[in-house]
C-alpha positions as CSV (number, residue, x, y, z in Angstrom):
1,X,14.3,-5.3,15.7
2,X,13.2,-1.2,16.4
3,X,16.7,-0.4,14.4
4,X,15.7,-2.8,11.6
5,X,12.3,-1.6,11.4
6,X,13.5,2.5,11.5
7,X,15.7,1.3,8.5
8,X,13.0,-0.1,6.4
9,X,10.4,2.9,7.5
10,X,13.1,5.4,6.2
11,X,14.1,3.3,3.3
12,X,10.6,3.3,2.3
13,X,9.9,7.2,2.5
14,X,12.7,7.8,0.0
15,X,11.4,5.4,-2.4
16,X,8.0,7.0,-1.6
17,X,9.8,10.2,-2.7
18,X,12.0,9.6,-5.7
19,X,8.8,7.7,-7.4
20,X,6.4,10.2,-6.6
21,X,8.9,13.3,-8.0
22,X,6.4,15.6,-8.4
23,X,5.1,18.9,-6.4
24,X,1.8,18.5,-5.4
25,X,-0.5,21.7,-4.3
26,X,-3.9,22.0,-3.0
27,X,-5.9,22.2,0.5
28,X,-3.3,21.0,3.0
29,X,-3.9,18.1,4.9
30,X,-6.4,16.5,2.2
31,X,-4.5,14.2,-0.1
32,X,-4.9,10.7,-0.6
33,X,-3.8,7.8,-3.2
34,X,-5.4,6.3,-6.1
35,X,-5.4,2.4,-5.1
36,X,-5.7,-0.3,-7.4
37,X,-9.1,-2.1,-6.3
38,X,-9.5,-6.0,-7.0
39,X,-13.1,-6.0,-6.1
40,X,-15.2,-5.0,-9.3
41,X,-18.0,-2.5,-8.8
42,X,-21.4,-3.2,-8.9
43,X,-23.0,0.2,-9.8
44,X,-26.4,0.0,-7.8
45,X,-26.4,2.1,-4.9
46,X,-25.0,0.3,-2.1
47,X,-22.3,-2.1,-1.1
48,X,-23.5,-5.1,-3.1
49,X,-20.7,-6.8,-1.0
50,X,-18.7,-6.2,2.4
51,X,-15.9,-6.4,0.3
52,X,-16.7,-4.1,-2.5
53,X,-15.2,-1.1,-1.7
54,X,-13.0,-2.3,1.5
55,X,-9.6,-1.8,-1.1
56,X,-10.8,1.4,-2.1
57,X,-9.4,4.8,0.0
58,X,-12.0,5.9,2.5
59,X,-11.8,9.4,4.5
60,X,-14.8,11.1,6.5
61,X,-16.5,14.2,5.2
62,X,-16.3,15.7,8.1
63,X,-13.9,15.6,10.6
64,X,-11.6,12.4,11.2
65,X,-14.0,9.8,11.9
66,X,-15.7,7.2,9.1
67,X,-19.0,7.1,10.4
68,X,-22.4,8.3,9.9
69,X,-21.9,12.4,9.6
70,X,-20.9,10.6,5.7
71,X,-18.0,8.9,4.1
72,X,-16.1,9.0,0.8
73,X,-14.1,6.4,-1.2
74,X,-11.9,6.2,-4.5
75,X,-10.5,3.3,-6.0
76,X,-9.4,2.7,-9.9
77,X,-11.1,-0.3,-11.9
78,X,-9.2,-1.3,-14.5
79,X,-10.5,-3.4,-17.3
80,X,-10.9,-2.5,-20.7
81,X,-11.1,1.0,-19.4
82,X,-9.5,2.8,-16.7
83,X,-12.4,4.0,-14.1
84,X,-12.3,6.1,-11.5
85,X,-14.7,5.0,-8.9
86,X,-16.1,6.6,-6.1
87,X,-18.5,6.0,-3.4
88,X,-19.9,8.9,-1.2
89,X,-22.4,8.2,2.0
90,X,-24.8,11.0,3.1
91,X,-27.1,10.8,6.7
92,X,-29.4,12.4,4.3
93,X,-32.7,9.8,3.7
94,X,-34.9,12.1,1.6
95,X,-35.7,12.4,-1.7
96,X,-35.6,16.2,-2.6
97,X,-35.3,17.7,-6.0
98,X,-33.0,20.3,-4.5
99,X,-30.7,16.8,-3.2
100,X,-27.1,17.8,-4.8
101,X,-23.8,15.2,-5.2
102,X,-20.7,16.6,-6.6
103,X,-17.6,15.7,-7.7
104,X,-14.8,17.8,-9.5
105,X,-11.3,16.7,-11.2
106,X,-8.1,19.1,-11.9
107,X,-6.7,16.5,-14.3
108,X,-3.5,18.7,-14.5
109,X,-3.3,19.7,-10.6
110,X,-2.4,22.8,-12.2
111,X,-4.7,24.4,-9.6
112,X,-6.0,28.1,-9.6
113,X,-8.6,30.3,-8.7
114,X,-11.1,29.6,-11.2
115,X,-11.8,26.1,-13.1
116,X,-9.7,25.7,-16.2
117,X,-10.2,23.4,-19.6
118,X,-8.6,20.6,-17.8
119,X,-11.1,20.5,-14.6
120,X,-14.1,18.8,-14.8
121,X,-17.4,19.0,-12.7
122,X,-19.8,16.0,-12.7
123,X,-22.8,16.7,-10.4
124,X,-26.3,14.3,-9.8
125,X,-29.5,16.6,-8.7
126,X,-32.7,15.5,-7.4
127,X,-31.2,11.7,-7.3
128,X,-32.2,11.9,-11.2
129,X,-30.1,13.4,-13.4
130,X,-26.3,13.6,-14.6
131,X,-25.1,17.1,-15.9
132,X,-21.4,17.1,-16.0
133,X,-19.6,20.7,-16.6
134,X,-15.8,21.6,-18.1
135,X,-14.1,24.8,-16.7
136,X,-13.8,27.9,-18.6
137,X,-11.2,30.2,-16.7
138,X,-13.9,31.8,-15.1
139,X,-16.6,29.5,-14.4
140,X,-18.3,26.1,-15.4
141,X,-20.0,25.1,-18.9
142,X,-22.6,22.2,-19.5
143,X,-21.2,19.7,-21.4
144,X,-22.2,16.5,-22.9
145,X,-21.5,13.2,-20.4
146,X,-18.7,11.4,-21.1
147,X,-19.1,8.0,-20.1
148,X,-20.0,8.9,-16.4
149,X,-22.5,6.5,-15.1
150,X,-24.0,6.2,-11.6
151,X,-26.5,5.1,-9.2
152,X,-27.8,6.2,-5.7
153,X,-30.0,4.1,-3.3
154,X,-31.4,4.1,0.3
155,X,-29.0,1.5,1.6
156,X,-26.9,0.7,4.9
157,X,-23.4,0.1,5.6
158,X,-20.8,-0.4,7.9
159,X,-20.1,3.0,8.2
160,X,-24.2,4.0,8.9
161,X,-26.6,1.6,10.5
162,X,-29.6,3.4,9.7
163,X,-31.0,3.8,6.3
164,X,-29.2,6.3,4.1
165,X,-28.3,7.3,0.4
166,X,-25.4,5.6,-0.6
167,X,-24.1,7.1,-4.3
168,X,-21.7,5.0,-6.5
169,X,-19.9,6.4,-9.7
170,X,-17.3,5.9,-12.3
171,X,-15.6,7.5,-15.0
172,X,-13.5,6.5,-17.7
173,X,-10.6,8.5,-17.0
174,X,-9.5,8.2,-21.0
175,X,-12.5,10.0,-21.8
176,X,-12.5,12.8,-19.6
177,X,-10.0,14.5,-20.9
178,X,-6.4,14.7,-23.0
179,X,-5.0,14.3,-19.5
180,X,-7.0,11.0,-18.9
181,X,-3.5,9.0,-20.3
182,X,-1.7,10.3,-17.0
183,X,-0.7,9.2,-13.7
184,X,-1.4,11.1,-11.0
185,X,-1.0,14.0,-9.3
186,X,-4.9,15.2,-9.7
187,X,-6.9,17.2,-7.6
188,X,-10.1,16.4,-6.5
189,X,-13.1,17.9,-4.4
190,X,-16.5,15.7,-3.0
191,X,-19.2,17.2,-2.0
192,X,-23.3,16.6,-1.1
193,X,-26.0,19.1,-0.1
194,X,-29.1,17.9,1.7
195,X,-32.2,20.2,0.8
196,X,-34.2,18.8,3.5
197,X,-31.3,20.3,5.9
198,X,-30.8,23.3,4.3
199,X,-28.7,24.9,6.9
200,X,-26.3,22.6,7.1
201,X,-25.0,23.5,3.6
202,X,-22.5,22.2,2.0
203,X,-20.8,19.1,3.1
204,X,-17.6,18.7,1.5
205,X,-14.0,17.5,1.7
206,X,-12.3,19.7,1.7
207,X,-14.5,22.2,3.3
208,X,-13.4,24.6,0.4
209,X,-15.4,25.6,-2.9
210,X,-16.1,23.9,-6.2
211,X,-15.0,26.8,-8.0
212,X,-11.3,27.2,-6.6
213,X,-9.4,23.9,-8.2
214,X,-6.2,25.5,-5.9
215,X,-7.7,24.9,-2.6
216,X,-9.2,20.7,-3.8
217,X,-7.9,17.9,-2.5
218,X,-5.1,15.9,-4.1
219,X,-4.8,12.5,-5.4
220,X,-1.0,12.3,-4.9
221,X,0.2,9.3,-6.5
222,X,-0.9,5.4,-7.2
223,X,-0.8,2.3,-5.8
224,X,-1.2,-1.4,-5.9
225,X,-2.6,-3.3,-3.1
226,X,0.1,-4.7,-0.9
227,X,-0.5,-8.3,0.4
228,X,-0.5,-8.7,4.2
229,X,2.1,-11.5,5.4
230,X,5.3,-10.0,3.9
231,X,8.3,-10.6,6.0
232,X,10.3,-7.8,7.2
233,X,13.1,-9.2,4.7
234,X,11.1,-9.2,1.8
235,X,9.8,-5.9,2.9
236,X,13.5,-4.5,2.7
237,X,14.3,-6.1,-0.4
238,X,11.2,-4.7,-2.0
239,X,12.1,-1.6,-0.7
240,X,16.1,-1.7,-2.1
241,X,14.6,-2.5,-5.2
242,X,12.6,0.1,-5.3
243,X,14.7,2.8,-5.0
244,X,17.7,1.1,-7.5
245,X,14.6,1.3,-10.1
246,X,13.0,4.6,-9.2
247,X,14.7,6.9,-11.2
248,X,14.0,4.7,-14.5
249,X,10.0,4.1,-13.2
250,X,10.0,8.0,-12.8
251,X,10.8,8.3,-16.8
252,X,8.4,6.1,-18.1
253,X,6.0,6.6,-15.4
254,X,2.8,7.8,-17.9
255,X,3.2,4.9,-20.3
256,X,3.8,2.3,-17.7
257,X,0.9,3.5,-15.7
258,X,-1.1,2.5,-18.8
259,X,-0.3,-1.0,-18.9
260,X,-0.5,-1.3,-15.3
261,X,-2.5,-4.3,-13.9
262,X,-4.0,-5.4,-18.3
């Protein structure tokens, strides 16, 4: 049984490899994978279900634990749009105009020191408004929103007890730039800033800088849910199959990433 399940672990990792066939840079040690999600988003603030967000890919902001120092989630929605969807938790419970969420997107992973064309900033201030920002080689500049929308509440959760602002927010990925048609790799970086707490800082995963797209997470590759139950057989065959196919998937991986799941 250990030698059967050694062959299907290694099996596995060199289908994980040939489908994923690209290099992927960034912070090291902060990558995770864009997962399908079958639970629809309901933008208010707060886990409208315990089930909303439980298929999405959830990592601590700080440290290795999910708890109440803050968590972060990302899932794709798909739909008549693609949407990348996120969820960030702060321990943070007051409502100050210096309150700051952030999230940026290297659409190319084509990392840097400086934000590019193809990196995008959207960040909510004051728990009031949207300004979203495109990278200029040197620096950021405003731009006009492009279909972002998001809400933030005082909520709970499993991951905090105690009442707390919970942000949700999507984006449809077409819009946001001429990479938007892609699969991934993409780098990304989370952040929040409590003004009430001023020397704590920044919170952010990584624990890097908006401005250096080079040292941001990376969204490495995608995924579909897995149903639980599969036999170690099926597991094997699924695995077999995937590697026979991989070289073909990895030549029409963009267009058939499109379709994916419509």
């Amino acid at each position: 049984m250990k030698k059967a399940v050694l062959l299907v672990f290694s099996v596995m990792i060199l289908c994980s490899s040939l489908m994923i066939g690209v290099a992927t840079a960034g912070e090291p040690g902060y990558t995770l994978i864009e997962a399908y999600g079958g639970a629809t988003i309901t933008l208010d603030g707060k886990w409208t279900s315990a089930t909303e967000w439980s298929d999405a890919y959830i990592l601590p902001m700080v440290g290795t634990t999910k708890g109440a120092n803050g968590i972060w989630a990302y899932k794709m929605n798909m739909g008549d749009a693609y949407l990348m969807s996120f969820l960030i938790e702060s321990p943070d419970n007051t409502n100050d105009a210096g309150d700051r969420w952030t999230i940026c997107i290297d659409g190319a992973n084509d990392g840097g020191t400086a934000p590019k064309s193809d990196d995008t900033k959207i960040e909510i201030v004051g728990h009031t408004t949207l300004l979203m920002y495109a990278g200029n080689g040197t620096g950021w500049s405003l731009m006009a929103n492009k279909a972002v929308t998001w809400k933030d509440s005082l909520a709970n959760s499993t991951y905090n007890s105690a009442n707390h602002y919970v942000l949700e927010v999507q984006a449809d990925k077409g819009t946001l730039g001429s990479w938007g048609a892609n699969p991934p790799p993409h780098a990304v970086f989370v952040s929040m800033y409590d003004a009430s707490n001023p020397s704590k800082g920044i919170v952010a995963w990584p624990p890097t800088s908006a401005d250096n797209p080079g040292r941001w997470g990376v969204i490495t590759d995608y995924m579909s849910e897995i149903p639980e139950g599969l036999t170690l057989a099926f597991v094997a065959v699924l695995s077999s199959v995937a590697v026979i196919g991989a070289l073909a998937l990895r030549r029409s991986k963009t267009s058939s990433y499109f379709f994916r799941g419509r």
